[in-house]
Structures are given as C-alpha cells and as structure tokens.
MDAnalysis code that builds the backbone (N, CA, C; Angstrom):
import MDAnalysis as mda
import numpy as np

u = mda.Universe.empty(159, n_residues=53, atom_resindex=np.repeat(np.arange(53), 3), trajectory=True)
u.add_TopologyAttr("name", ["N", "CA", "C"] * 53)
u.add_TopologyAttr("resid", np.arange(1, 54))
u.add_TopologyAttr("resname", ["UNK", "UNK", "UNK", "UNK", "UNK", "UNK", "UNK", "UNK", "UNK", "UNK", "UNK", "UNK", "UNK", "UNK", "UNK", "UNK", "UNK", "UNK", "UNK", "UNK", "UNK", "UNK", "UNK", "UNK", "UNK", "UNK", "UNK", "UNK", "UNK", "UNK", "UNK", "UNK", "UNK", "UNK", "UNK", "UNK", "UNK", "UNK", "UNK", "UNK", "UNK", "UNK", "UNK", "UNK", "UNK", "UNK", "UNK", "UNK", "UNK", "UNK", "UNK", "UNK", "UNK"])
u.atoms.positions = np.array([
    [148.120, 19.078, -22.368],
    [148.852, 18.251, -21.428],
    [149.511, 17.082, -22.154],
    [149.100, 16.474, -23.237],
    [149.217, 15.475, -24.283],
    [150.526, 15.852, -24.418],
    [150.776, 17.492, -25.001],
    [151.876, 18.064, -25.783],
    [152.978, 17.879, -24.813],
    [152.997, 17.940, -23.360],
    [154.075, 17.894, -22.734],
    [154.477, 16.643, -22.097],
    [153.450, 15.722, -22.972],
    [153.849, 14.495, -22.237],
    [154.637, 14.073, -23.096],
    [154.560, 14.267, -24.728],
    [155.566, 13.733, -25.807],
    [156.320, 14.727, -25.839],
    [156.511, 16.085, -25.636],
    [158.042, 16.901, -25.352],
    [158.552, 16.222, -24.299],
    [158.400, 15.260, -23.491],
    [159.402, 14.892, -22.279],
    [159.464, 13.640, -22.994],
    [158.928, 12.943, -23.786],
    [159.321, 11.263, -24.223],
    [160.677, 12.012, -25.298],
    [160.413, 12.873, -25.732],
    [161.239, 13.189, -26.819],
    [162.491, 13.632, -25.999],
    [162.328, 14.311, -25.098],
    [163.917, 14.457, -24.522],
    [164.012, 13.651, -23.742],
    [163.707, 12.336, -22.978],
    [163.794, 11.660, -22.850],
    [164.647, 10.659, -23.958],
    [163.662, 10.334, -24.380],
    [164.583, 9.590, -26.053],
    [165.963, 10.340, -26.038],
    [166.440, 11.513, -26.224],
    [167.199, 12.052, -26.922],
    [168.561, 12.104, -25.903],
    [167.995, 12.851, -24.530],
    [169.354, 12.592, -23.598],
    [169.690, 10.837, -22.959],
    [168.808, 9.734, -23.771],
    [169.591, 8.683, -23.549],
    [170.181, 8.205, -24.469],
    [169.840, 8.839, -26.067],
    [170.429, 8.939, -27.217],
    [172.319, 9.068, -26.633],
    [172.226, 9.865, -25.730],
    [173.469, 10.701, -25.380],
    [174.126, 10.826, -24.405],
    [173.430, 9.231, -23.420],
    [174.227, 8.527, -22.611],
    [174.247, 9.590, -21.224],
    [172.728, 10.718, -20.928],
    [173.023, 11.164, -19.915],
    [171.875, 10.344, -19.247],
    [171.939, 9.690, -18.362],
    [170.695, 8.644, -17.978],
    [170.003, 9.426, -16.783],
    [170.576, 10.188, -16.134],
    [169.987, 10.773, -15.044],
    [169.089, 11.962, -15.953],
    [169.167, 12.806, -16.713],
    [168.327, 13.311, -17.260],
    [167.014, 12.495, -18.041],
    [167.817, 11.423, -18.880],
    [166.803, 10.444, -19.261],
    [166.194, 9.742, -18.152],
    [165.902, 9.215, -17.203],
    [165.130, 8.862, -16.277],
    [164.738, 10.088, -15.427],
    [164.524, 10.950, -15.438],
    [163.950, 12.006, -15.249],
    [162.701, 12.640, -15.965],
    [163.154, 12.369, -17.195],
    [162.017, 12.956, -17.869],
    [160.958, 11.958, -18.522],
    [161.730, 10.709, -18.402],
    [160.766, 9.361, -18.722],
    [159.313, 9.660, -17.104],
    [160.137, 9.495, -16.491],
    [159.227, 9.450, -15.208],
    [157.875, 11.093, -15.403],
    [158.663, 11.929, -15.493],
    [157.421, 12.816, -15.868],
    [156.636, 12.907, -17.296],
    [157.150, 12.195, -18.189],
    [156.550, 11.871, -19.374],
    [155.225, 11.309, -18.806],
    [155.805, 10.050, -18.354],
    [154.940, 8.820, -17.641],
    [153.698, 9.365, -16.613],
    [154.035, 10.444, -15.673],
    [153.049, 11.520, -14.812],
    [152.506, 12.065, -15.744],
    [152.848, 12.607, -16.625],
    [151.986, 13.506, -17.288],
    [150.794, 12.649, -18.429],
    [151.400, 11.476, -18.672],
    [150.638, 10.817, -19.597],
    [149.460, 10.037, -18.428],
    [150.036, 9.692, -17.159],
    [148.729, 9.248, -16.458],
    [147.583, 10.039, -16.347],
    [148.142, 11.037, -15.921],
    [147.102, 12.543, -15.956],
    [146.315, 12.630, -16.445],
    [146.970, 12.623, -17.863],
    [146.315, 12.443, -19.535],
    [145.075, 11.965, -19.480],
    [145.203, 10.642, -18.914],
    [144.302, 9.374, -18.979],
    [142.930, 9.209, -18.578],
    [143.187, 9.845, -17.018],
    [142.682, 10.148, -16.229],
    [141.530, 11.383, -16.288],
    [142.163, 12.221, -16.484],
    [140.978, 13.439, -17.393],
    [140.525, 13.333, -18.619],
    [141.310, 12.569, -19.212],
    [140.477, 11.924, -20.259],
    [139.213, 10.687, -20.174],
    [139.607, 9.650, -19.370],
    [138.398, 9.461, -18.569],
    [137.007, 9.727, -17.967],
    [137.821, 10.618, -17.034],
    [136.473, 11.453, -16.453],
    [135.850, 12.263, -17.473],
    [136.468, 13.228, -18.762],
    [135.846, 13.969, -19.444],
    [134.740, 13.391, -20.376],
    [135.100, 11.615, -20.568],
    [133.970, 11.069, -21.193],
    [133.093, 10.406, -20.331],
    [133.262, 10.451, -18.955],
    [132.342, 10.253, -17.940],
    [131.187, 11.139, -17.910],
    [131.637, 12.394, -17.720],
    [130.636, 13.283, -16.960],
    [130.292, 14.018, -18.667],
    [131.047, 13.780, -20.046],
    [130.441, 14.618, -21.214],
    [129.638, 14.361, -21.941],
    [128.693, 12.944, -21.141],
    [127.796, 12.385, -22.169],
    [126.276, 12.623, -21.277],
    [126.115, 13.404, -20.184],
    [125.208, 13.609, -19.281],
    [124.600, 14.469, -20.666],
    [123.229, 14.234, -20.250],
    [121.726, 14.797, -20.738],
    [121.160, 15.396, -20.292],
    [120.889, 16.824, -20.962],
    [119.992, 17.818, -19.852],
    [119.154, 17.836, -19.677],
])
C-alpha cells in the first residue's frame, strides 16, 4: 500500500511538473488517502503484534 502511495506522489510531482493541475491534485489527494491508510494499519499492526500468548 506504501508502493502506491509514492507511485501517486510521483505522478503527482510529475503532472504538476507539466502544468496539468487537475491531474496533479488528484493524485496528491489519493497519495495523501493512501498514505493515511498506511498509518493507520500500521498502527494497529503494532497494536495488536506485540500481544503474548
């Protein structure tokens, strides 16, 4: 999920490189979703991965 959060910063970056802003604010915004996501299950995965059996 990591991977598709920096493939969208990267075209992000690149179609504002190139002055199309509606694509670039498009993919900033799901960069940005996908990196919360990120966070978030990353979170919880060190929440619940340190339980003891």
């Amino acid at each position: 999920m990591l991977h598709y959060a920096v493939v969208f910063l990267i075209v992000a970056l690149v179609a504002g490189f190139f002055g199309f802003f509606g694509i670039a604010g498009l993919a900033a915004e799901i960069a940005k979703i996908l990196f919360i996501v990120f966070l978030v299950l990353f979170v919880v995965s060190l929440a619940f991965g340190r339980r003891r059996p």
